[in-house]
C-alpha positions in Angstrom: -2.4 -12.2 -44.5 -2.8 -15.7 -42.5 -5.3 -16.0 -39.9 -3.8 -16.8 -36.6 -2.9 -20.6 -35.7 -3.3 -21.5 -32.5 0.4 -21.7 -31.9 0.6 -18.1 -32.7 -1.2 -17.3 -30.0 0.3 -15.7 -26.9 -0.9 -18.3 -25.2 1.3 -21.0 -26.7 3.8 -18.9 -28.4 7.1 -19.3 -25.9 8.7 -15.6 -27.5 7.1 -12.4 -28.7 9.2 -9.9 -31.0 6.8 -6.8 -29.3 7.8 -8.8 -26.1 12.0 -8.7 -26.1 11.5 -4.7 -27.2 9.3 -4.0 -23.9 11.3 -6.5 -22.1 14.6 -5.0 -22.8 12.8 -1.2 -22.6 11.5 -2.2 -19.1 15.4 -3.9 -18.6 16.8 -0.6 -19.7 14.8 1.4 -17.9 15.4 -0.1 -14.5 19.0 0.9 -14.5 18.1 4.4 -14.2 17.9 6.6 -11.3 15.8 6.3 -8.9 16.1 7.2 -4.9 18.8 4.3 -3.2 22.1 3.4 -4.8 22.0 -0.1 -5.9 24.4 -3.0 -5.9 25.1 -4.8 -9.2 23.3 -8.4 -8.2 20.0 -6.3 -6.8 20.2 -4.3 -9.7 20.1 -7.1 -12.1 17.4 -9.0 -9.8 15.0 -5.7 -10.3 16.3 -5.8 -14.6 15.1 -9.3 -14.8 12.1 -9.0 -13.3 10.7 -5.9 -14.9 12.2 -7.7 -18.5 9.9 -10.5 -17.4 7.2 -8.2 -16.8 7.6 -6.0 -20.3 8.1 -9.7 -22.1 4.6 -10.9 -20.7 3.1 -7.5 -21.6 3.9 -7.4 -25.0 2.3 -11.5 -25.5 -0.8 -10.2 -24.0 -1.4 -7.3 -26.5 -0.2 -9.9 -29.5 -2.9 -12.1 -27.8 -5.2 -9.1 -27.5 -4.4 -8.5 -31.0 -5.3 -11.9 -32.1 -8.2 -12.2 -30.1 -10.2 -9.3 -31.9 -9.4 -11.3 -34.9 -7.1 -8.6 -36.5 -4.7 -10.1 -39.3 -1.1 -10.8 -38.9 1.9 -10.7 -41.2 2.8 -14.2 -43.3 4.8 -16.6 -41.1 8.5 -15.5 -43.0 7.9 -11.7 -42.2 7.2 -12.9 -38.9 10.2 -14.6 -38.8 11.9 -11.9 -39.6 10.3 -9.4 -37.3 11.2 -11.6 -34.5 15.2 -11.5 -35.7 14.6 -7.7 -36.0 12.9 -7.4 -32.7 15.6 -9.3 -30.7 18.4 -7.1 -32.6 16.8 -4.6 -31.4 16.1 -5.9 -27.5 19.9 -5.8 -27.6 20.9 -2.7 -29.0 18.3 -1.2 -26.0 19.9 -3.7 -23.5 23.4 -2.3 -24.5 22.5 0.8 -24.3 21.0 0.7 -20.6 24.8 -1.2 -19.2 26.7 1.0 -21.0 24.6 3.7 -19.0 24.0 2.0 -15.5 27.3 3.7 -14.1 26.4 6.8 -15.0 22.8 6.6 -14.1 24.0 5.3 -10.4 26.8 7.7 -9.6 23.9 10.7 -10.1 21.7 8.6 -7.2 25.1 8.3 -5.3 25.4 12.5 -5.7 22.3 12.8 -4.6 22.2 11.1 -1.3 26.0 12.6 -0.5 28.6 9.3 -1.8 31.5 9.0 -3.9 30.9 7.9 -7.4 31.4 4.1 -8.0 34.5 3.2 -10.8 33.5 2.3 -13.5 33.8 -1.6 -14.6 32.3 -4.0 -16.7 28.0 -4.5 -16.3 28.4 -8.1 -16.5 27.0 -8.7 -13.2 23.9 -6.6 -13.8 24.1 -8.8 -17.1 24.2 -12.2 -15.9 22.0 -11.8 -12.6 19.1 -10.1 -15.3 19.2 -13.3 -17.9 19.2 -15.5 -14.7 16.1 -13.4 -13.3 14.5 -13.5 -16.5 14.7 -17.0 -17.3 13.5 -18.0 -13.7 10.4 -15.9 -14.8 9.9 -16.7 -17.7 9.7 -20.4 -17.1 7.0 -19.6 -14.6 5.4 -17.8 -16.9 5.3 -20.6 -19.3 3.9 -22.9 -16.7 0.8 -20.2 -15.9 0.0 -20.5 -19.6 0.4 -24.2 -19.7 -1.8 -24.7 -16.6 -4.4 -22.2 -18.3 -4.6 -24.0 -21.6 -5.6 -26.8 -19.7 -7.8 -25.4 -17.3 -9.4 -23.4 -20.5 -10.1 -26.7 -22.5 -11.7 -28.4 -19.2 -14.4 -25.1 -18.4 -14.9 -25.1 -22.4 -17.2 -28.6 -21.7 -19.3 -26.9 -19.9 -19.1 -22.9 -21.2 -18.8 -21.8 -24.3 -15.5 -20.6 -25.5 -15.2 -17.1 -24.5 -16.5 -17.4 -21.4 -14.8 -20.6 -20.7 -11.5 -18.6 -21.5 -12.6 -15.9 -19.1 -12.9 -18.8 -16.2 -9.5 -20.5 -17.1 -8.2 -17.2 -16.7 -9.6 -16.5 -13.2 -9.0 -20.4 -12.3 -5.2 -20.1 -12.7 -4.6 -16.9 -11.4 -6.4 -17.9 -8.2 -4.7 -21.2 -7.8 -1.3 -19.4 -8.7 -1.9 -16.9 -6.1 -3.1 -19.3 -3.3 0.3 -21.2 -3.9 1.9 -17.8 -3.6 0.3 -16.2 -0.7 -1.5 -19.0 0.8 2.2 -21.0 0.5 5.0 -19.3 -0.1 4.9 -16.1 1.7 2.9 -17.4 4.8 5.5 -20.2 5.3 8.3 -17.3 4.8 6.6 -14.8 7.1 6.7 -17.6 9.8 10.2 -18.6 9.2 11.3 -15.3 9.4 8.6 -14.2 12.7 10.6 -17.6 14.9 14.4 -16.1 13.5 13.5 -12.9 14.7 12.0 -14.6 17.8 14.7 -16.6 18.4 17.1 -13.3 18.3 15.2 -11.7 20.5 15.6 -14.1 23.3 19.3 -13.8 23.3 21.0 -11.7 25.8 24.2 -10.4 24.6 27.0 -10.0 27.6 27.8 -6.5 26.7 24.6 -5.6 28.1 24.2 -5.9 32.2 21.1 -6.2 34.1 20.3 -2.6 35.9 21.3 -2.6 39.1 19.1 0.8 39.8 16.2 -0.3 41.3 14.4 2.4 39.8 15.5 1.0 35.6 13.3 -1.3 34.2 14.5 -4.7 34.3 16.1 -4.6 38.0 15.9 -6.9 40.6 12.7 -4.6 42.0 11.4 -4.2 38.4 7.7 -5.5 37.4 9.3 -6.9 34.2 11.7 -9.6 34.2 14.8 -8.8 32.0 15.2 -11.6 30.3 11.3 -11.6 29.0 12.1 -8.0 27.6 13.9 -8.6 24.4 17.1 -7.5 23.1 16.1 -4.5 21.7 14.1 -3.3 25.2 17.4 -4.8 27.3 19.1 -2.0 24.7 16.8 0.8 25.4 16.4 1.0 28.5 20.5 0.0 29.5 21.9 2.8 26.5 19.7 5.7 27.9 22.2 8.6 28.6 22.7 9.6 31.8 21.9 12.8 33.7 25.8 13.3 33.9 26.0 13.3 30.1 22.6 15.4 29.5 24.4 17.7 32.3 27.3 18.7 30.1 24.7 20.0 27.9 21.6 21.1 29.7 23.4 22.0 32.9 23.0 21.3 36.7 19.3 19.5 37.4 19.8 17.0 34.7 18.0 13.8 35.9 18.1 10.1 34.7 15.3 9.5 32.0 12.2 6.8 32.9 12.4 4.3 30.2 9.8 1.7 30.7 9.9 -1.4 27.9 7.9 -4.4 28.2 8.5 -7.2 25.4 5.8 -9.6 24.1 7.1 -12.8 26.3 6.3 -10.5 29.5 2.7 -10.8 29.5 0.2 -13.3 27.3 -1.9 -10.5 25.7 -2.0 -7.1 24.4 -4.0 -5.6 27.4 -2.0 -7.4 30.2 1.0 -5.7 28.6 -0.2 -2.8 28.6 -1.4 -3.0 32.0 2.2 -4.0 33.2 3.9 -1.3 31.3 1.2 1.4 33.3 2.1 -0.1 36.5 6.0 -0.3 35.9 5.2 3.5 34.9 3.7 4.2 38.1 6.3 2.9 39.9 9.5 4.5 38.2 6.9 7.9 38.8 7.0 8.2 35.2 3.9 10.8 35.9 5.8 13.2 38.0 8.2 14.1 34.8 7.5 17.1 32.6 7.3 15.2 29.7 5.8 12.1 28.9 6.2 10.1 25.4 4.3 7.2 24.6 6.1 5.0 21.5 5.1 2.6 19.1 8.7 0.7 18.7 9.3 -0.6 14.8 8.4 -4.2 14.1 11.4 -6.2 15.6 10.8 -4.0 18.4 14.3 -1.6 18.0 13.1 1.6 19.5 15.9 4.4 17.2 17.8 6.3 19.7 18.4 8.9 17.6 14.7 9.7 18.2 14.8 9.0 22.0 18.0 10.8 22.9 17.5 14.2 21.5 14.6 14.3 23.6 15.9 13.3 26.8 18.9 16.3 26.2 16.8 18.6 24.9 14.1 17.9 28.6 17.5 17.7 30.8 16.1 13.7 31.8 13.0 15.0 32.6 11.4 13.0 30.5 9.2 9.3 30.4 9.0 7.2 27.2 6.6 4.0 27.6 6.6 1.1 25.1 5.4 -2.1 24.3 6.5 -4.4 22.0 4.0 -6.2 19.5 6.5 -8.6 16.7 9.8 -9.6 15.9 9.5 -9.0 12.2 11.4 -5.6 10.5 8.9 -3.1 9.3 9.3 -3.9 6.0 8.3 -7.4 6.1 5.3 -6.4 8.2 4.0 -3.5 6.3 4.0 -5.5 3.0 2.7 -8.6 4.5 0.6 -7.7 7.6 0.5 -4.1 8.3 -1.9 -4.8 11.1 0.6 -5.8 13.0 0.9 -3.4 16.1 -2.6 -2.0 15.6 -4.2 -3.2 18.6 -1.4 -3.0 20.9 -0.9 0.7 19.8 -4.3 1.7 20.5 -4.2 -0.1 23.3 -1.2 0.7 25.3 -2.1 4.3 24.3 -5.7 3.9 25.6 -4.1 2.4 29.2 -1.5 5.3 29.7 -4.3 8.5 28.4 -7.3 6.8 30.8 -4.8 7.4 33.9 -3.4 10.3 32.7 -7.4 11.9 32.6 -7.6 10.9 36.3 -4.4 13.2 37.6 -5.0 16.6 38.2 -4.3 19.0 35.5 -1.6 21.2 37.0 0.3 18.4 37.8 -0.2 15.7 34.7 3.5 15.4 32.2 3.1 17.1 29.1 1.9 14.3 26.7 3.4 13.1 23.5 3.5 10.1 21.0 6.1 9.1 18.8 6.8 6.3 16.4 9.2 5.6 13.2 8.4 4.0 10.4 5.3 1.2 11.1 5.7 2.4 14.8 4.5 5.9 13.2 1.7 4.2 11.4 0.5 2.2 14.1 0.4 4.8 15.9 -1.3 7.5 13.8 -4.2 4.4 13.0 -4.5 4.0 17.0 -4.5 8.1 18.1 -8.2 9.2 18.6 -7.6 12.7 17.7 -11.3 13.3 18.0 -12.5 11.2 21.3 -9.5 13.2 22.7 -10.0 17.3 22.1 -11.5 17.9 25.8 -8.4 16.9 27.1 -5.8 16.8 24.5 -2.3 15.2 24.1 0.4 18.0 23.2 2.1 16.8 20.4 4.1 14.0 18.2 7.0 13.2 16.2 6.7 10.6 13.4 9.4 9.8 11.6 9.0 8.1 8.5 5.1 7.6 8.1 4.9 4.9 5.7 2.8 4.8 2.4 0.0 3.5 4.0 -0.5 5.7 6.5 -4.2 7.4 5.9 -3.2 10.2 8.1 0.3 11.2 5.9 -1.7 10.8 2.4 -4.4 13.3 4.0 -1.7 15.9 5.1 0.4 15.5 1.7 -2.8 15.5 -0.4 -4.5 18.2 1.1 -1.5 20.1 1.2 -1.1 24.3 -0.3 -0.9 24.1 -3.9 2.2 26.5 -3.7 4.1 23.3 -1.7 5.9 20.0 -2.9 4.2 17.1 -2.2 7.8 15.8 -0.3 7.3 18.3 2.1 4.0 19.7 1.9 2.5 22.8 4.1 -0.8 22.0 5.6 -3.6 24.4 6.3 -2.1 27.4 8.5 0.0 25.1 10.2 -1.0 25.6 13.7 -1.4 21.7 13.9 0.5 19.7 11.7 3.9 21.0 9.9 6.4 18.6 8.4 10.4 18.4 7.9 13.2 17.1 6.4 17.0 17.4 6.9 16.8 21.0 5.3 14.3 22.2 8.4 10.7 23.1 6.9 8.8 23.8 10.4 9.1 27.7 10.2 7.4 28.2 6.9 4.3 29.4 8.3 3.1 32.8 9.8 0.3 31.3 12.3 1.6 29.8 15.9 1.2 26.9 16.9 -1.8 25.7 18.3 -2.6 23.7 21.6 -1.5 20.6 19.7 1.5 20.1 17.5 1.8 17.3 15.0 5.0 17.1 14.0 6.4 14.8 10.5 9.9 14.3 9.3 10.3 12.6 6.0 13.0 12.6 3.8 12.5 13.1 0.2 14.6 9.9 -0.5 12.7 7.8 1.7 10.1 4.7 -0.8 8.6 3.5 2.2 7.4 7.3 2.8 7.3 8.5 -0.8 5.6 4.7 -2.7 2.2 4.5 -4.3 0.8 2.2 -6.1 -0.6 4.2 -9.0 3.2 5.1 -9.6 3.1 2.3 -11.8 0.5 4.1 -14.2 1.2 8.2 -13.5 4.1 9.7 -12.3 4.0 10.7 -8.3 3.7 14.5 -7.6 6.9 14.3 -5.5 8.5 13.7 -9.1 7.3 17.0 -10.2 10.0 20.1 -10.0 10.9 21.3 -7.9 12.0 18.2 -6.2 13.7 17.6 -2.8 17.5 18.0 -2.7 17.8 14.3 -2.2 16.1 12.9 -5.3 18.1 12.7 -8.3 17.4 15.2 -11.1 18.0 12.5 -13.7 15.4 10.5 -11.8 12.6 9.8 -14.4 9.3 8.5 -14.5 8.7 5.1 -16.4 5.2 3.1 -16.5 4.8 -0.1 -14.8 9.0 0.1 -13.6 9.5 2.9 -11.8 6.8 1.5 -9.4 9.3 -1.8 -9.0 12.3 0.6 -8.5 10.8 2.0 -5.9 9.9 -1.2 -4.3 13.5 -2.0 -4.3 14.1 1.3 -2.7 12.1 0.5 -0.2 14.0 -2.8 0.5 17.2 -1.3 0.3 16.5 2.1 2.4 17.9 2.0 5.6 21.7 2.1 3.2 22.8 5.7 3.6 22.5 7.8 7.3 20.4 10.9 6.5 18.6 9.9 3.4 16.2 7.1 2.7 14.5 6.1 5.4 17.6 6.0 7.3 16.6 9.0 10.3 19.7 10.4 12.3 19.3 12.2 15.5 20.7 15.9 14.2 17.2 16.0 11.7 15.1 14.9 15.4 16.6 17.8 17.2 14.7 20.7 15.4 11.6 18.0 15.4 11.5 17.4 18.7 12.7 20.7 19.7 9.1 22.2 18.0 6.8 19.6 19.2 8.0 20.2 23.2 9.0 24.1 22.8 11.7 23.9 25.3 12.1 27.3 27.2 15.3 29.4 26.0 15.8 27.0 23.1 17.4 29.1 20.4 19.0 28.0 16.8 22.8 28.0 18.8 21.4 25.3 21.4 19.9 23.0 18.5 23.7 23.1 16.7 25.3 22.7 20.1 23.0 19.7 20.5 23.5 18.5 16.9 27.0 18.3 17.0 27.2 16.3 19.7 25.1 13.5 18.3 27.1 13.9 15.2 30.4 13.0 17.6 28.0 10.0 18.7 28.3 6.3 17.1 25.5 5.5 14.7 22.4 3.7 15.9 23.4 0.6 14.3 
């Protein structure tokens, strides 16, 4: 046995055999189920990446290997190891695209779609070498730059330690190129796009002429400063003559009250011009009042605004303010700050004025939020500072990941639950859905608040953690939700970048992913408010005619 050259170290060795087996494992793996149907190009984008992934994994334990001075085999049985490794990589590789069909028609069975036809993988093929490549290259220049970063700290540390420090060196620099750079410059490209979408006005939608809408010549808030998505809210609200036909005679006109991030400089002075437009419309005099944390760009789901209004025959205020132009997704994995302090404080501004009305005659109050708007908004809520007088409920719809308040609820949940929809304590507080109901499941009433969560079990942004890359999520444990794939299975390291792609890719299918349609906010709203006479034929009356109604977007 040779002692290891310096070229054979991972460090300077371009190609590990252990590399192309986890590399093609990782490739192979990928192209299993997991919660979205994929397209072929993202599907080989995700197959290249984890390849890279498995490739640099395996050079580091060869490196490991060599670094505690183990032997290796004689350069012409490594050689040949290598052939028989890369023979190998392919066999696995061929395997997984002979496979990927298969493995994405039982996701597409899941979530309710026709099978794909089958064809030829070679787009999965080409876009994962391409991927690949790109990384790998990179990867080639990280080592390069740490070899010479290494030889420079060994002048003034000894070896080991001077390793250590070339190590930390690179990774830093890499990272401040990346985040510092890269994604900083791409969040702000994408922050003025959005911005610059906003500001348009498209014909279709007409200025109120009601004096009482928001946005009308007698408004506080100027139309044009209220972004597209307020402009939409607040002009596509139904009408009392539509929420008639279903909730009969004494159906009113909802208050919808939007104010957009050019009406006012800061976070307080919007808030403050939201409360006053409030007052005006007499927002306070309805039964019900809802304030909403929109979603990053600002789009406020009518799904989850709609169903209300029917459900409260009009009588019903929402309030909110918007806080970015950026979609959730960008801002939850760049800056999920975002939103914070306009949620707590728009939500502080409406609950102070609310304490000061008499309590037989102060709405019924509610929060709501989807998606970041739900996290925002659960970070902001001061359950505590609030018991003497408490809010009556909330819906949130899609509480992401990151939510402290969702892993508490799914984490403390009755061992005899699923972690997708878990029951929580007696559930005279907090009780969570999904499309196949889930609120009912518990013997106590509810109590004087009601906490309402609907999540779909298909839904990354909901269902993602970052251990998932080390231990598979309980969610994966049986039994699983009727929208996760039983062929789903748990992988190391890639089913944490599947899911990631999920995540990207979730708003595909109506009903499933993180996709929420206004039939599932029916029986959630419909618990949180407790409607008098409401009854199981109402909710499918109701259901059915948002199922007749075009999709959200």
């Amino acid at each position: 046995m040779d002692r290891p050259r310096r070229s054979d170290t991972a460090a300077g060795h371009a190609v590990s055999g252990l590399g192309l087996v986890l590399a093609a494992a990782f490739f192979a793996a990928s192209l299993t189920p997991s919660l979205m149907p994929r397209e072929a190009v993202m599907q080989g984008v995700l197959g290249g990446l984890v390849a890279a992934i498995g490739h640099e994994l395996g050079g580091l334990l060869v490196w490991t290997w060599q670094f505690l001075g183990l032997p290796l085999p004689r350069p012409a049985k490594r050689r040949s190891t290598l052939i028989g490794s890369a023979a190998l990589a392919l066999l696995i590789c061929g395997y997984g695209l002979f496979r990927a069909d298969a493995w994405q028609n039982a996701v597409r069975r899941a979530v309710e779609l026709p099978p794909v036809p089958e064809g030829p993988p070679a787009t999965i093929a080409v876009t994962g070498l391409a991927t690949f490549l790109l990384l790998w290259i990179v990867a080639r220049g990280f080592a390069l730059m740490r070899r010479r970063l290494t030889r420079w700290t060994n002048r003034i540390v000894p070896p080991r330690i001077g390793l250590a420090l070339g190590f930390t060196l690179t990774l830093f620099l890499f990272w401040a190129l990346i985040d510092g750079v890269l994604i900083r410059r791409a969040l702000n490209a994408a922050d003025a796009s959005f911005e610059a979408a906003d500001v348009l006005i498209e014909p279709e939608i007409p200025r109120p002429e009601d004096p009482q809408k928001t946005g009308s010549s007698s408004s506080l808030i100027k139309w044009g400063e209220m972004g597209r998505w307020g402009r939409s809210f607040v002009s596509r609200a139904p009408t009392a003559s539509e929420i008639a036909a279903f909730s009969g005679p004494g159906a009113m006109d909802p208050v919808r009250v939007y104010v957009g991030r050019r009406s006012a400089e800061t976070a307080q002075a919007r808030a403050d011009l939201a409360l006053k437009e409030l007052i005006r419309q007499e927002g306070f005099a309805r039964k019900a009042l809802v304030v909403v944390v929109p979603v990053g760009t600002g789009w406020m789901d009518p799904g989850g605004h709609d169903t209300l209004d029917f459900i409260m025959g009009g009588d019903v205020a929402t309030v909110a303010v918007q806080y970015s132009y950026l979609t959730s997704v960008l801002s939850l994995w760049v800056a999920p700050e975002y939103g914070i302090d306009q949620a707590r404080i728009l939500f502080d501004t409406i609950y102070e004025y609310w304490l000061t009305l008499p309590e037989d005659r102060r709405p019924r109050l509610f929060v709501h939020g989807l998606s970041q708007g739900a996290f925002n908004s659960q970070q902001t809520l001061p359950i505590l500072d609030i018991l003497a007088a408490p809010i009556d409920g909330a819906v949130w719809a899609g509480s992401p990941f990151l939510s402290r308040f969702w892993q508490d609820v799914r984490n403390g949940r009755l061992r005899d639950s699923p972690a997708w929809r878990p029951r929580f304590g007696n559930g005279s507080l907090v009780r969570v859905a999904n499309q196949q109901g889930g609120l009912e499941q518990f013997a106590a009433p509810w109590g004087p608040i009601r906490l309402v969560f609907l999540q779909y079990g298909s839904d990354a942004i909901v269902n993602f953690t970052w251990s998932s890359g080390l231990r598979r999520p309980d969610w994966m444990q049986e039994p699983r939700a009727p929208d996760v794939a039983p062929e789903f299975r748990w992988f190391p390291v890639v089913t944490m970048f599947q899911l990631a792609l999920d995540m990207a890719i979730s708003l595909k299918v109506p009903g499933y992913g993180h996709y929420y349609i206004a039939r599932d906010y029916v029986d959630a709203w419909a618990a949180a408010v407790d409607p008098e006479g409401w009854a199981p034929a109402r909710a499918a009356t109701l259901k059915a005619i948002f199922d007749a109604r075009p999709p959200p977007f």
